[in-house]
N, C-alpha and C positions, 0 to 999 in steps of 0.2 A: 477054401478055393485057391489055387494055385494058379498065377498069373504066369506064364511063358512068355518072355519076350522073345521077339525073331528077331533074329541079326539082321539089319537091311545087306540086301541084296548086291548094294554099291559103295565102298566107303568114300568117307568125309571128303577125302584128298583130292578120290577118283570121280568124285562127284563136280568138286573145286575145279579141277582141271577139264574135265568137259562141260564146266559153264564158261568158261575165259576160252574154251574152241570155238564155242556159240556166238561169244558175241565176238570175237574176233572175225568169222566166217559173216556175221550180220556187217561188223564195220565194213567188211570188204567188198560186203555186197551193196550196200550203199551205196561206197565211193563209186563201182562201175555203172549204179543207175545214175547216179548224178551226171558223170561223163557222156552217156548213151544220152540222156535230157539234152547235154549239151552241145552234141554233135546234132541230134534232130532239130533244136533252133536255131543252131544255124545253116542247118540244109535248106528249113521253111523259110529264112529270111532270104535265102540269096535265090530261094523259089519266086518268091512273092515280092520281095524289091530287090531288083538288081542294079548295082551301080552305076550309078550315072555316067555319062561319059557328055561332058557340057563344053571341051574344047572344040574350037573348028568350028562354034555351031553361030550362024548371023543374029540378030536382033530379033527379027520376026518367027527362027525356029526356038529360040528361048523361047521367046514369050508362050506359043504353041506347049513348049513343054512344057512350063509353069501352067496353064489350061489345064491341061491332061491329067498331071502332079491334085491340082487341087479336084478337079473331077474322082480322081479315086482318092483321095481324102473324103471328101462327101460318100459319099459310100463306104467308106469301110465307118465313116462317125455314123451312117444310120441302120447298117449290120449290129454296131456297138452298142445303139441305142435299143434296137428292137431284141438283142443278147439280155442287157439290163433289164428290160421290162419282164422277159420270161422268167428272167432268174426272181425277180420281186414276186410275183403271180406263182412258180412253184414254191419261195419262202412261206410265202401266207399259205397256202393250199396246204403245205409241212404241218407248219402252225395248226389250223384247222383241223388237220385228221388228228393230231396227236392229243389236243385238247378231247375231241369225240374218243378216242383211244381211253384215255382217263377217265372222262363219262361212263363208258362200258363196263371199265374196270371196277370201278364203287371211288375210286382212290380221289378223297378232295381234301383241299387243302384245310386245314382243321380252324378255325375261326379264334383269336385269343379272345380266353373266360376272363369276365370281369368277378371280384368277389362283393355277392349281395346278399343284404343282412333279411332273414326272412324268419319269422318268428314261426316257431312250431306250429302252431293254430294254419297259418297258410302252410305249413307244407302239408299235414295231416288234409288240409280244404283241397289242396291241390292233385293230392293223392286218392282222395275216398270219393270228391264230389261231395254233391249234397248229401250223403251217408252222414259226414261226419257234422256231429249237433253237440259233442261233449267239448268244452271248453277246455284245457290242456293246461293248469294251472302248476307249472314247473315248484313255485315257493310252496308249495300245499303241503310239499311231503318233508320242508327242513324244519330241523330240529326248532319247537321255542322256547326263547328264553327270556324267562320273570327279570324285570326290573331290580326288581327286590332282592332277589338271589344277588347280584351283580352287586347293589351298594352295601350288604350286610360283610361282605367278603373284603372290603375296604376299609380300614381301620379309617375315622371319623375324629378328627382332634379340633373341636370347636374355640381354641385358646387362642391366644392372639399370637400373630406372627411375630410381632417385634418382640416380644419375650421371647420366645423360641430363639432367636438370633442375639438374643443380650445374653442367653445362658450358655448357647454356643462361641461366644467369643473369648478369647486370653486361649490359655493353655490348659485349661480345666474344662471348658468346651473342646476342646481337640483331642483330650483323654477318654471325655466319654463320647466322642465319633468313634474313636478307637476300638476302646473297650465293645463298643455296639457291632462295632464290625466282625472282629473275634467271637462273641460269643453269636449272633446273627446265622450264620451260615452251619453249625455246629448241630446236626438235628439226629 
């Protein structure tokens, strides 16, 4: 079977060069929504507070204004507060659907497995029910092995220890460790 490759349709370069158009045309357009943000607050500030003008004014029309000032304070803190509340009340609502969203979908969060030691008999019980009545004895089927078999295979030297160790010492004991070692391995 014979693989054809297609040439792409745009090289490397030409490709490079109109991704740095992209984002040069994105920077750009950025910066002029930023400015256009920044001309509109401050159209709505000088909308909504316009500069005071507090010279020339007597004692009793300050205070009047100070009245006024803190009058729409009070109202714009309980537009702010009843803003706040909606905004909390659509957050949980968010919340709410998107968890039922999940629900719908099957998708839950998966629970960590602990590791538990269960001996075959319960899993076979857990799997069959009362079917299963055969006992599942895992050692039944290894190898045994005779005692017997095991100590015959052990060479048995009933002599006493300290002899064994008075004939191995000097240089005549380290001849024949020697000698036993050389011919030992040799089969």
């Amino acid at each position: 079977i014979l693989s054809i490759q297609r040439k792409p349709k745009i090289s490397a370069s030409r490709k490079l060069m109109l991704k740095s158009l992209m984002v040069a045309k994105a920077k750009e357009e950025l910066e002029q929504e930023i400015l256009v943000k920044e001309k509109e607050k401050h159209k709505y500030l000088a909308e909504r507070a316009p500069p005071l003008n507090t010279s020339g004014l007597s004692l009793g029309q300050l205070q009047d204004l100070c009245r006024e000032l803190h009058a729409k304070i009070d109202v714009v803190d309980e537009e702010r507060y009843d803003i706040e509340a909606k905004v909390a009340l659509n957050k949980r609502e968010i919340k709410d659907l998107s968890i039922k969203v999940l629900d719908l979908r099957g998708k839950f969060k998966k629970p960590t497995l602990r590791r538990v030691r269960v001996s075959a008999d319960a899993i076979l019980r857990s799997l069959l029910g009362s079917k299963h009545k055969v006992s599942m004895d895992l050692r039944a089927n290894l190898k045994s092995v005779k005692k017997e078999d095991t100590e015959k295979k052990r060479p048995v030297e009933d002599s006493d220890w300290r002899k064994n160790v008075e004939a191995m010492s000097g240089m005549e004991g380290r001849k024949k460790m020697f000698d036993a070692a050389k011919a030992g391995p040799v089969q």
